[in-house]
BANUVO-724328 format. One record per residue (C-alpha): x, y, z. Coordinates in steps of 0.1 Angstrom, whole numbers, plus 5000, padded with zeros to 4 digits. Layout:
XYZ/...
This chain:
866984188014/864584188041/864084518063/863384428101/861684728110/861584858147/858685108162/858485418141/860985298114/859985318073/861085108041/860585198001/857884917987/859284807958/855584707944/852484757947/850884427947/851384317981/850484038009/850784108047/850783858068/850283808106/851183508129/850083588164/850283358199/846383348197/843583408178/843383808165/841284008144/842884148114/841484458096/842884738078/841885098075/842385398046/842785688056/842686018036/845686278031/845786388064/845085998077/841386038083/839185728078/836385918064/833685648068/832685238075/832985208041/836785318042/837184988067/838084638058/837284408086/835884048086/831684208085/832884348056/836584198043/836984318007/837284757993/838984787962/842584707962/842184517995/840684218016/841284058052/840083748068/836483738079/837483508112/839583528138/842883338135/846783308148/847783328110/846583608086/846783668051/845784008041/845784088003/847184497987/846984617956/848084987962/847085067927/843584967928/843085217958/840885537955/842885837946/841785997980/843285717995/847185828010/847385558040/846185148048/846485098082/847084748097/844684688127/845284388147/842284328177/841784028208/838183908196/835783988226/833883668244/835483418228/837483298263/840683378252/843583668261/841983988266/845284228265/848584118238/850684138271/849283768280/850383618248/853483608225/854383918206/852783938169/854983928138/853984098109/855584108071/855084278039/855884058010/855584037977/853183767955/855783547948/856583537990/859683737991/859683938024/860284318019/859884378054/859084238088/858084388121/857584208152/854684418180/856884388213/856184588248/852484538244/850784538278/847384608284/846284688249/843484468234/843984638199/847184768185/847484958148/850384738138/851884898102/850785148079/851485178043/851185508032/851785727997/854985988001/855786197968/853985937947/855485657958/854285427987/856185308021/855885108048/856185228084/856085018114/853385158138/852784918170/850385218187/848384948215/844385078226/843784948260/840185018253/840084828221/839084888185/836785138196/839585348208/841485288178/839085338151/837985708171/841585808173/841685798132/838486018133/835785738123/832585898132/830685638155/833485398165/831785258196/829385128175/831284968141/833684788167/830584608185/829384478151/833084358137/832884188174/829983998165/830783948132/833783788144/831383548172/829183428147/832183368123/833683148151/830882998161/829882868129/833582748123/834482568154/832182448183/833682468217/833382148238/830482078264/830982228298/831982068326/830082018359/831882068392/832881758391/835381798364/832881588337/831981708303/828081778304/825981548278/823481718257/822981408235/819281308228/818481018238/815380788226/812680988252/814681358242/814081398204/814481788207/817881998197/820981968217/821282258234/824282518226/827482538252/827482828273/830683038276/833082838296/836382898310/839782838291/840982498291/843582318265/842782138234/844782088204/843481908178/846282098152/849282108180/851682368171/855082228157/858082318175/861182278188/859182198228/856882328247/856782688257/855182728291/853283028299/854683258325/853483528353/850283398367/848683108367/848882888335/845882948307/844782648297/843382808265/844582728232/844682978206/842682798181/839682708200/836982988208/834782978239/831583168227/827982928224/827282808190/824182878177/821682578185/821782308159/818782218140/816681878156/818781588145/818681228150/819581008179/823280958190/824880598176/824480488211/821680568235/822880718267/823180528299/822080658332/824680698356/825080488388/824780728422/828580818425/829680708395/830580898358/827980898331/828180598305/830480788279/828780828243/829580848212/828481238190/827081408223/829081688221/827181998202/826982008164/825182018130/825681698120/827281378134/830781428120/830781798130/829881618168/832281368167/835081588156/833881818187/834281548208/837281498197/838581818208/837081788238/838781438246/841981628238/840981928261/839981698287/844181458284/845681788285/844181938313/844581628335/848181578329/848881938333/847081928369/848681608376/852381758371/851382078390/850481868417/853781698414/855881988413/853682138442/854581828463/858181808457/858182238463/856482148496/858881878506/862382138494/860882408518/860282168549/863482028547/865182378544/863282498572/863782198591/867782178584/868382578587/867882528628/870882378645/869182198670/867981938638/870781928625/872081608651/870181308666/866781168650/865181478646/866181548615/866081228603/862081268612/861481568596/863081408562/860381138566/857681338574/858481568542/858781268521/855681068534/853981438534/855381428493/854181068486/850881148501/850081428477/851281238447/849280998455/846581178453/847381288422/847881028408/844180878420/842981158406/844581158371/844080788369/840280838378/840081078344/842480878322/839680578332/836580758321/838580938286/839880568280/836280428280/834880748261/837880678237/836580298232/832880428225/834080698202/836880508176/834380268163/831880548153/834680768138/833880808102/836380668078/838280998078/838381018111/838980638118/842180478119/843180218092/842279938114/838880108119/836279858098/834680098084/837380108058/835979788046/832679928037/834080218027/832380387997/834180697983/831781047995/829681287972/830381557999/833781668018/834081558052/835081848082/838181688088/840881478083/843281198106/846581248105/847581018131/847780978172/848381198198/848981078236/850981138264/853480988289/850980948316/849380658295/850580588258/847780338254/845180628255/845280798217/843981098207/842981158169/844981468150/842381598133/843281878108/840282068088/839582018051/840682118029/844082168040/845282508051/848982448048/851182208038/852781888051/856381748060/857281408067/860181438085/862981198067/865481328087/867781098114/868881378134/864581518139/864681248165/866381008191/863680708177/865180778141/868880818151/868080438163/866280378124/868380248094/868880568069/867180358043/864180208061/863280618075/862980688041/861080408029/858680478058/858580858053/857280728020/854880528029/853380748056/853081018026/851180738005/848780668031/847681018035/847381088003/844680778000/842580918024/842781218008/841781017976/839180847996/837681078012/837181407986/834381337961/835381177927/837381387901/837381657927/841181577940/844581537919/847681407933/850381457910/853981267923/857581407921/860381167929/863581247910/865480987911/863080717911/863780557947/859680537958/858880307935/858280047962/856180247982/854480427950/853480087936/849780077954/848780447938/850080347908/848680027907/845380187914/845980427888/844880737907/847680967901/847181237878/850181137857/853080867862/855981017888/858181307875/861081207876/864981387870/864981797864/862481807832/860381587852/860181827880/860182117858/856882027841/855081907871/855882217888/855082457858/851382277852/850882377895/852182737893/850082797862/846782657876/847882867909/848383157887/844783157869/842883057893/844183347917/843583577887/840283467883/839383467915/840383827921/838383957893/835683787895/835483597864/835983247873/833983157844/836683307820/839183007834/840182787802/838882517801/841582187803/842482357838/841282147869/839782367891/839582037920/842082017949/845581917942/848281797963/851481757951/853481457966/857281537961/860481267973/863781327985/863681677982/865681867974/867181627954/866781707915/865282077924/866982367910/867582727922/864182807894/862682487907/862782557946/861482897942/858182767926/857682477954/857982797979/855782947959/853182647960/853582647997/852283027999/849783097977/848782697969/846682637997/844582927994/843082827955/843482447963/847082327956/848882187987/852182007993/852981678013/856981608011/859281388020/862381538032/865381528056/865781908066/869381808066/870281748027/868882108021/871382288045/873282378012/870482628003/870582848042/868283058052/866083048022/864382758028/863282828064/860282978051/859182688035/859582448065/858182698090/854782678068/854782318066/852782138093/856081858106/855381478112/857581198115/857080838097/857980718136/856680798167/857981088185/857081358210/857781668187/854381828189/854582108209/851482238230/853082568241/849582698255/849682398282/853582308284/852881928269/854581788244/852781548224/853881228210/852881158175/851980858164/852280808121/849480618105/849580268096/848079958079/847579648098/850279418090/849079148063/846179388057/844979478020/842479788035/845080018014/844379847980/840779817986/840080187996/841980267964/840080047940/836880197950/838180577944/838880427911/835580267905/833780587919/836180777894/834780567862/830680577877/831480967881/832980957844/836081167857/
């Protein structure tokens, strides 16, 4: 049973092999500490921290992140070593928070390898801090404990590190700071900046520029989203103004990419008074996909921040309008004749005014993303592009992994027509759910129980191509679970194409075996991987990606059976095994609780369109738009032929 621990509480660990893992409302820096008998860190080398993530019996991220996954083996500790500290830290620079009172409270749990909380502890009353020493394990009488800590620094790591008696603090926190900057960097390039004028600056090179783009200076926050939170709504921000800033996007310069070739589409000069000529790659980047998907994100920053200052403006207005009519009715002598009558029309024209204005404004931007979103699509790569995109028609099956991968559409209420591309970044770091489900939505209340499952099916189908289609051949697996047999209809095109690893599993054995071969590779690989002798991996185990595809869960799963899916879900994305299922949340109510895990790690689409994305850093909610094939077209069977010819050139 798991122990919710409260400030200063403890709890018996049960093992020694431990994860702890950290879900925070923006990105954090996750570290740990060891600490002698009397809980003195006696050097930099007793620190874990992402310049230096791994010490015997431990390892942390080496980037800044809202999730963490940090890795214990009590065991493999030094003898000197009584105490691991859990240091949580607001990277520096990176135009984000600066103290855990401006975002949501952290969550933190101890669990065991096969995912099996043992305890959980959630940081609250955080103000000013910018670093916080969240849990420490720590050896008692031979046996170890956990103790929840939540001990905030308002002057950061520095202060932390020097309160455990680390000998030149000041000066290991500045270089995890910057270890953590050139970590982010590297990973994700922010957006251009914008001029005064509310446009995104160009830096592409144009025929008569043939030098480097140059590298985005620090900006201020503004939303993007190109992996939306999934939630029940939106959870506005409150006290203050709003931050625009979403967790998952960092604000520091990337370094300046090497000389690379011209844009797809030369740069036109702008007209006096009018917006640049939109084109396509000109946001910053190594390489043109690594552009586009930056443009991407910038597109998205760019929709969200004009819809959120268009409703401000709207609320503002109709705030404005509420106090002038209360002020104007609260004195008697407007209360009879025209006056009042004219002071409701002057409030109202004074409302309709600003709207207006508004709404020019927000019009005036959806105009200029709508013609950067023309330029854009066409040059998308193919997995990037939509399935209507024709470059799925020349499509030839990649020796290297692309950044990223479509999902599907984003857009909002204030134009549907204008889409944005979800992009999520390969390979996958968690799991997906198509959302089979009636009740997820009032557009599939309206669907025919039948057809929502059918196209649950097929949405799964068509990601799972691209996925085919866009990894390099033999390096991706997709094995299929349907129990009772009802996908053959939608299964027909993969196994037509004969790209499955093996025909669908179908009633309990079925499952059992497809799940066994997945928890075993998971199993030996992690092994292998932790001592350092992937070479000693046997050698009929696929070491390539592999995503498991699974129907109508949890139909034909057992109690053994959905306690090794969970496990897939945990530890499978980390040494290449991910899940896509089809599943009405619904149909496993029987199981409780147990199963919230799994569908909180889950990333949650729907195989119709609905506005279930949340954006909780902005207050939008985003309507998603599933993937699909053009009617009458035959792109899906072509893309899958050529990832079976590529498979026989490739030998695999």
């Amino acid at each position: 049973m798991t122990a919710e621990l409260v400030r200063g509480q403890n709890h018996s660990l049960p093992q020694t092999r431990l994860e702890i893992r950290v879900s925070a409302g923006s990105p954090v820096v996750a570290g740990a500490t060891l600490g002698d008998e009397n809980g003195v860190v006696r050097g930099a080398e007793w620190i874990a921290h992402p310049g230096s993530p791994q010490l015997p019996g431990l390892e942390v991220s080496q980037q800044a992140a809202s999730g963490h996954r940090l890795a214990v083996d009590l065991e493999a500790l030094p003898e000197t070593v009584h105490r691991v500290t859990v240091l949580l830290a607001l990277p520096v620079g990176v135009g984000g928070p600066t103290r855990f009172g401006a975002t949501a409270a952290p969550f933190v749990a101890v669990t065991g390898l096969d995912g099996t909380e043992i305890a959980t502890f959630t940081l609250t009353g955080l103000d000013a801090e910018s670093a916080v020493s969240a849990l420490e394990l720590y050896r008692r009488k031979g046996a170890w404990k956990v103790r929840a800590v939540g001990q905030g620094y308002a002057a950061g790591l520095a202060e932390m590190l020097a309160d455990q008696g680390l000998a030149g603090a000041a000066e290991l926190a500045a270089s995890i700071q910057e270890a953590v900057a050139r970590s982010l960097a590297r990973s994700v390039a922010p957006p251009p900046p914008r001029t005064p004028e509310g446009d995104r600056v160009r830096h592409a090179s144009g025929p008569s520029d043939p030098g480097p783009a140059p590298a985005a200076p620090p900006q201020p926050p503004a939303a993007t989203p190109v992996q939306p939170a999934a939630g029940p709504g939106p959870t506005p921000t409150t006290g203050g103004p709003i931050n625009y800033a979403h967790p998952s996007r960092q604000h520091a310069a990337p370094p300046t990419p090497p000389p690379t070739a011209p844009p797809a589409q030369p740069a036109q000069p702008a007209q006096p008074g009018q917006a640049a000529q939109p084109v396509a790659g000109d946001a910053t980047g190594w390489s043109m996909d690594e552009r586009l998907y930056n443009q991407i994100w910038g597109m998205f920053e760019d929709l969200a921040r004009a819809a959120a200052a268009y409703r401000s403006a709207v609320d503002f207005a109709e705030s404005r309008m509420d106090q002038e009519l209360d002020r104007s009715l609260s004195d008697p002598r407007n209360r009879i004749g025209g006056a009042g009558d004219r002071a409701r029309e002057e409030a109202r024209a004074k409302r309709d005014e600003l709207t207006a204005r508004a709404r020019e404004v927000l019009d005036r931007d959806l105009a200029q993303l709508a013609a950067e979103a023309a330029v854009v699509e066409p040059a998308l790569p193919a997995a990037y592009a939509g399935w209507d995109n024709p470059v799925w028609h020349a499509h030839r099956v990649p020796m290297e992994l692309p950044m990223a991968l479509r999902l599907g559409d984003l857009h909002l209420p204030e134009r549907t027509g204008l889409r944005i591309p979800l992009l999520v970044r390969l390979p996958l770091e968690r799991g997906i759910w198509v959302d089979s489900g009636r009740t997820a939505s009032e557009a599939a209340a309206l669907t025919d129980s039948d057809r929502l499952r059918r196209l649950a099916m097929e949405t799964a189908v068509l990601h799972a191509a691209r996925l085919l289609a866009v990894y390099p051949p033999g390096e991706f697996s997709v094995h299929v679970i349907d129990p009772a047999g009802s996908a053959a209809g939608p299964l027909a095109p993969l196994v037509d194409a004969g790209v499955l690893a093996g025909p669908p599993a179908a009633g309990p054995q079925g499952v059992a075996s497809v799940l066994a071969h997945l928890t075993r590779r998971v199993d030996l690989v992690q092994m292998a991987v932790r001592a350092g002798a992937a070479d000693s991996l046997p050698p009929d185990l696929d070491t390539g990606e592999q995503l498991l595809v699974v129907n109508d869960f949890p139909h034909g799963f057992d109690d053994r059976a959905v306690t090794q899916l969970r496990y897939l879900a945990d530890e499978g994305p980390a040494v290449g095994v991910h899940l896509l299922m089809v599943a009405d949340r619904e149909d496993a109510s029987a199981y409780g609780p147990v199963l919230d895990p799994l569908w909180r790690s889950l990333l949650r689409i729907t195989p119709v369109a609905d506005n279930h994305l949340a954006d909780p850093w902005v207050g939008h909610a985003w309507t998603y738009e599933p993937p699909v094939t053009p009617p009458g077209s035959r792109v899906l069977e072509q893309v899958l032929a050529a990832v079976t010819a590529a498979r026989k050139a490739a030998g695999r």
